[in-house]
N, CA and C of each residue as an Amber inpcrd file, in Angstrom:
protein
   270
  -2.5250000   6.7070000  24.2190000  -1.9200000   6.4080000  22.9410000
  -2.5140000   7.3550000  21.9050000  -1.5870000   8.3270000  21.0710000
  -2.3950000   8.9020000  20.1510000  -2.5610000   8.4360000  19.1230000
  -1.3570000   8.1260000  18.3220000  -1.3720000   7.7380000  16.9120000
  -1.3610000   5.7460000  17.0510000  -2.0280000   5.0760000  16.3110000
  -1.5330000   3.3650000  16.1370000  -0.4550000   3.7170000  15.1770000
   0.4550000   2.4920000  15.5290000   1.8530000   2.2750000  15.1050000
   1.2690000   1.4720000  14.1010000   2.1820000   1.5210000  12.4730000
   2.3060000   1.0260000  11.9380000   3.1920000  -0.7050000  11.9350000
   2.2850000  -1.6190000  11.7240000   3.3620000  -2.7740000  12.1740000
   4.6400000  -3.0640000  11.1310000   5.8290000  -3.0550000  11.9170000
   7.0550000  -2.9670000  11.1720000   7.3040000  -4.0020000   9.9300000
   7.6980000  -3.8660000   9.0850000   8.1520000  -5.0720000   8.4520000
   9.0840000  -5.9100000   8.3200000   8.7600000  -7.2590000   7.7680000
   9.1310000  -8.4860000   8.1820000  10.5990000  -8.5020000   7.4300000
  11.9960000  -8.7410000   8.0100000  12.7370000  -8.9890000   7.0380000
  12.3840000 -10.5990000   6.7540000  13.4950000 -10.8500000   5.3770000
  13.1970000 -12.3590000   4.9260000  14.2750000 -12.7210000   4.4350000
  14.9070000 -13.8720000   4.5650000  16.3770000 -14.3450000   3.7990000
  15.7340000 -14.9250000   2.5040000  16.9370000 -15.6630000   1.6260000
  16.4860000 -16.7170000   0.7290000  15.6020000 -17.9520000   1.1030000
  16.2700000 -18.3530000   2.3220000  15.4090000 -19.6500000   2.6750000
  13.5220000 -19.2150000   3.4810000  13.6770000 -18.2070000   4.2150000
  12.7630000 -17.4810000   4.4120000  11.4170000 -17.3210000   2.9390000
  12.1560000 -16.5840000   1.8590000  11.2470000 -16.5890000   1.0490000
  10.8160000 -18.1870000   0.1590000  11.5840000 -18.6210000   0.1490000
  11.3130000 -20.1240000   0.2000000   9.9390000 -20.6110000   0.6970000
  10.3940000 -20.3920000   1.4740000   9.1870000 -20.9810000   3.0310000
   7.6590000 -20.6820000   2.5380000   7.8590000 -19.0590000   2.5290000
   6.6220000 -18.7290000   2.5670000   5.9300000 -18.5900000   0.9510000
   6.6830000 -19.1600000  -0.2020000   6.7640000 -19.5750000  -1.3930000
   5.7820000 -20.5530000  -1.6420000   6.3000000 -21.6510000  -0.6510000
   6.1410000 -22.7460000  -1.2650000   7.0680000 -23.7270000  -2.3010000
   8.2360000 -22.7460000  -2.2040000   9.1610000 -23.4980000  -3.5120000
  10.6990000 -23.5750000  -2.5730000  11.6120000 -24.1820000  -3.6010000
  12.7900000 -24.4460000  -3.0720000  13.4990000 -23.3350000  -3.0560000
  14.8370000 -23.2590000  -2.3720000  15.5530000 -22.3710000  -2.1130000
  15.7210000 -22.0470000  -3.5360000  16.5400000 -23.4330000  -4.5390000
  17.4230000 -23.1710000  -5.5960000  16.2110000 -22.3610000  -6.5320000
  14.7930000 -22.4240000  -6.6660000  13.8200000 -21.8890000  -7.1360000
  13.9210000 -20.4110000  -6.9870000  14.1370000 -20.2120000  -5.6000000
  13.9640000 -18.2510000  -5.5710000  15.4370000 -17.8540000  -5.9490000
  16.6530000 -18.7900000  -6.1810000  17.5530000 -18.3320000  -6.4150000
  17.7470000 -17.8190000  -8.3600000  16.8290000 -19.0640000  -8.6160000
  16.8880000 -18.8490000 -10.2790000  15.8330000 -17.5800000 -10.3960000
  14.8280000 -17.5510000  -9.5820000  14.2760000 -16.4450000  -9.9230000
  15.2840000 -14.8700000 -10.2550000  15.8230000 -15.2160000  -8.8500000
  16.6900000 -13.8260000  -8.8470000  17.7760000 -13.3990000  -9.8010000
  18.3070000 -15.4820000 -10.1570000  19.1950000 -14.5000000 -11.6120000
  18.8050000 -14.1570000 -12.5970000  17.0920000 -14.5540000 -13.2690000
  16.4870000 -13.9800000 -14.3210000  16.4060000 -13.0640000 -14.1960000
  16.2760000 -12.3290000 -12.7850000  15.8030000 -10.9170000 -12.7570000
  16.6290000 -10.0010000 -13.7950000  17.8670000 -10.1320000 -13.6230000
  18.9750000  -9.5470000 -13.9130000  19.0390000  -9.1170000 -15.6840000
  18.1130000 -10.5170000 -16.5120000  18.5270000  -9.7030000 -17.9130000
  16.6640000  -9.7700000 -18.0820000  15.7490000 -10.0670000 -16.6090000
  14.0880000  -9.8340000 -17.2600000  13.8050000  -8.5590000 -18.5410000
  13.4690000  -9.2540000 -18.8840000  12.3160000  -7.6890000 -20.4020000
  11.1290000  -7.9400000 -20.2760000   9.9640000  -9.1950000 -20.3320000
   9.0360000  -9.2890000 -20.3900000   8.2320000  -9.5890000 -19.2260000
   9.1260000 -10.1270000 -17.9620000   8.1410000 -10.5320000 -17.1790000
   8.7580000  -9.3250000 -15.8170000   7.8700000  -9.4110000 -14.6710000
   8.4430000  -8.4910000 -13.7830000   9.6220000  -9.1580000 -12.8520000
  10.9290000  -8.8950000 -12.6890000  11.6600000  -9.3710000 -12.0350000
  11.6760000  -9.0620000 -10.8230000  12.6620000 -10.3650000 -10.3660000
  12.4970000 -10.1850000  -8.4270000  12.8810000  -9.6800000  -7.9620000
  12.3880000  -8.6660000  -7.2430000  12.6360000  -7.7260000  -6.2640000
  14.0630000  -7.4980000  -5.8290000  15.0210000  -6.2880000  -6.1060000
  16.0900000  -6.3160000  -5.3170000  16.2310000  -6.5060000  -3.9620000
  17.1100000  -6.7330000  -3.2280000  17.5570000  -6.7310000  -2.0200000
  17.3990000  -5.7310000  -0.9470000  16.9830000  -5.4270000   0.0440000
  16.9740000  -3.9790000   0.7260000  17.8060000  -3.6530000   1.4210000
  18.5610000  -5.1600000   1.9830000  19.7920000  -4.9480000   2.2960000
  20.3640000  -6.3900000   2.6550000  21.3980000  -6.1660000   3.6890000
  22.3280000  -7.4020000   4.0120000  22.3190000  -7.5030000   5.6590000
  22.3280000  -9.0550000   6.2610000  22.7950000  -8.8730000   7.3720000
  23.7780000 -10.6950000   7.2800000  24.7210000  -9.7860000   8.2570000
  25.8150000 -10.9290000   8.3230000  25.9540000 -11.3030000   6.6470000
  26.2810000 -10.2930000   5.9100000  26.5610000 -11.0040000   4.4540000
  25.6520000 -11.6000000   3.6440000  24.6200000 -12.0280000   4.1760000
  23.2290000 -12.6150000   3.4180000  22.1150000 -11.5840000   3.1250000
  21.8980000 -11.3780000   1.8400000  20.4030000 -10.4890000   1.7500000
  19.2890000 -11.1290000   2.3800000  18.5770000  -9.7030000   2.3220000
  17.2540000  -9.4260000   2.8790000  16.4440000  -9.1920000   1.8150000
  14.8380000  -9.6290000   2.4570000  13.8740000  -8.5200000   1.4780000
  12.8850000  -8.2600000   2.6440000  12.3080000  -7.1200000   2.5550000
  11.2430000  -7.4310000   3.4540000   9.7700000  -8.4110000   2.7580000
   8.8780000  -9.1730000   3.5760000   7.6920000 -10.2500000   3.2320000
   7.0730000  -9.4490000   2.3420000   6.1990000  -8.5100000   2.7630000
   5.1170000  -7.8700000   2.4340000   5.3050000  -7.2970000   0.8450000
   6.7340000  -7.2920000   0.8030000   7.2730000  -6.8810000  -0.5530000
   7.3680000  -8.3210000  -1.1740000   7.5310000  -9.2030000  -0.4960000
   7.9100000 -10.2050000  -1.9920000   6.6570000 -11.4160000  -1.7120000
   5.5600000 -10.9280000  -0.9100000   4.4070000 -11.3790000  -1.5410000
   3.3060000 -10.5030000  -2.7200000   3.6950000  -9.4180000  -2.4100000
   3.2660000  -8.5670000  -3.5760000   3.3500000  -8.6100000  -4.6410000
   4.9440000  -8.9480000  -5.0760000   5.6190000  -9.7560000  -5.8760000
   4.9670000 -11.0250000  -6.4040000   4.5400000 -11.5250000  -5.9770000
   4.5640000 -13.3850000  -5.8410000   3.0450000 -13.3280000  -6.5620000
   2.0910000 -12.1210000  -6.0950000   0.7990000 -12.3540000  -6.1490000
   0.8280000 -11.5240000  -7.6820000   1.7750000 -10.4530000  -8.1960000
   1.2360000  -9.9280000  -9.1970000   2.2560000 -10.4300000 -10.4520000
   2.7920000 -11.5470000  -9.9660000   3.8370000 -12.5830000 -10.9950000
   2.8540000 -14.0670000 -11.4170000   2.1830000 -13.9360000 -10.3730000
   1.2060000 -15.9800000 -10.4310000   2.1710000 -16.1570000  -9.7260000
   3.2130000 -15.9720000  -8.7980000   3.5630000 -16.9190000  -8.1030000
   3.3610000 -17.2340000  -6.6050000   2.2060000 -16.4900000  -6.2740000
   1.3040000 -16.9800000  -4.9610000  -0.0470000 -17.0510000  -5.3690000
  -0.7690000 -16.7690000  -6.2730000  -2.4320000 -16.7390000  -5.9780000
  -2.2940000 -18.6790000  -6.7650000  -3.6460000 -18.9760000  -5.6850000
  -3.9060000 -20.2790000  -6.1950000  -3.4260000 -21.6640000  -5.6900000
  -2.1380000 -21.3240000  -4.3840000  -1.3690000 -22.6060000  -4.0210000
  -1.3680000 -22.0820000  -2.9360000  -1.5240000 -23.0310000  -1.9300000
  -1.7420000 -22.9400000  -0.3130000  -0.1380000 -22.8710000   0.2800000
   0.4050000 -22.2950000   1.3410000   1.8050000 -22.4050000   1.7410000
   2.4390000 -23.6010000   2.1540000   3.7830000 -23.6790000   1.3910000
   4.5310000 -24.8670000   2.2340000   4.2970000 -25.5270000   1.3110000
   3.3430000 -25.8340000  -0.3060000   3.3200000 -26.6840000  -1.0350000
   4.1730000 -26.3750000  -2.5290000   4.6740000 -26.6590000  -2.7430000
   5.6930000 -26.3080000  -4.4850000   4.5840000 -26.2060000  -4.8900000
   4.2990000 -25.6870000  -5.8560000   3.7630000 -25.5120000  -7.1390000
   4.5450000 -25.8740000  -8.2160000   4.0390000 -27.0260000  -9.1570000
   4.5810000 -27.5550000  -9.9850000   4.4910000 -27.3360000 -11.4240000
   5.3420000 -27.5070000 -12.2100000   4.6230000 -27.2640000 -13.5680000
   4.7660000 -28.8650000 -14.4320000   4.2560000 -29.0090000 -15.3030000
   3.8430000 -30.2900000 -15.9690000   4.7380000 -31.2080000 -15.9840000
   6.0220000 -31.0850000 -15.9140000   6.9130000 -31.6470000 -15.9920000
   7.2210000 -32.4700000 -14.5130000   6.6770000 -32.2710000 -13.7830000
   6.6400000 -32.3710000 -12.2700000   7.5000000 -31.5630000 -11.2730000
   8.6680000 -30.5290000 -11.9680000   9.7180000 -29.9610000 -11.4370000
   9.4150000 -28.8730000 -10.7530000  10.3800000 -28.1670000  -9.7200000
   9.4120000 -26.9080000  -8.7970000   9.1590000 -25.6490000 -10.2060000
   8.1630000 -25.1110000 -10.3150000   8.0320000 -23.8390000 -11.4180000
   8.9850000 -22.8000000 -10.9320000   9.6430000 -22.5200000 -12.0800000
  10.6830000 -21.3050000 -12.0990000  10.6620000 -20.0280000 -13.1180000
């Protein structure tokens, strides 16, 4: 073996990023339509592509995301993160 392979990356659907969120589907969905008129905060990641009609992102990209938004450092996976109101944070 000469060179180590880089390990490929992960695609991810909506419910996918969900998952590994911690939040609800309808959560990464509102994320994604803020993206659209964001100014102040960093918006969510476009799409990299489509399969069978449903976008993709790859993981590694939308935990990067997640960690330099607050919306992964600090909450263990699989748990919502809530905001005061008790509702999933959006």
């Amino acid at each position: 073996m000469t060179e180590q392979e880089s390990p490929r990356p992960t695609p991810v659907a909506v419910s996918d990023v969900a998952a590994l969120l911690g939040v609800s589907v309808h959560t990464v969905n509102q994320w994604r339509k803020r993206a659209a008129g964001a100014k102040q905060v960093e918006p969510f990641p476009p799409a990299v592509g489509k399969v069978a009609g449903a976008d993709y992102w790859w993981a590694d990209e939308i935990l990067a995301w997640a960690e330099r938004t607050g919306r992964r450092s600090g909450h263990s996976e699989g748990t919502p993160r809530r905001d005061q109101s008790g509702s999933d944070e959006i």
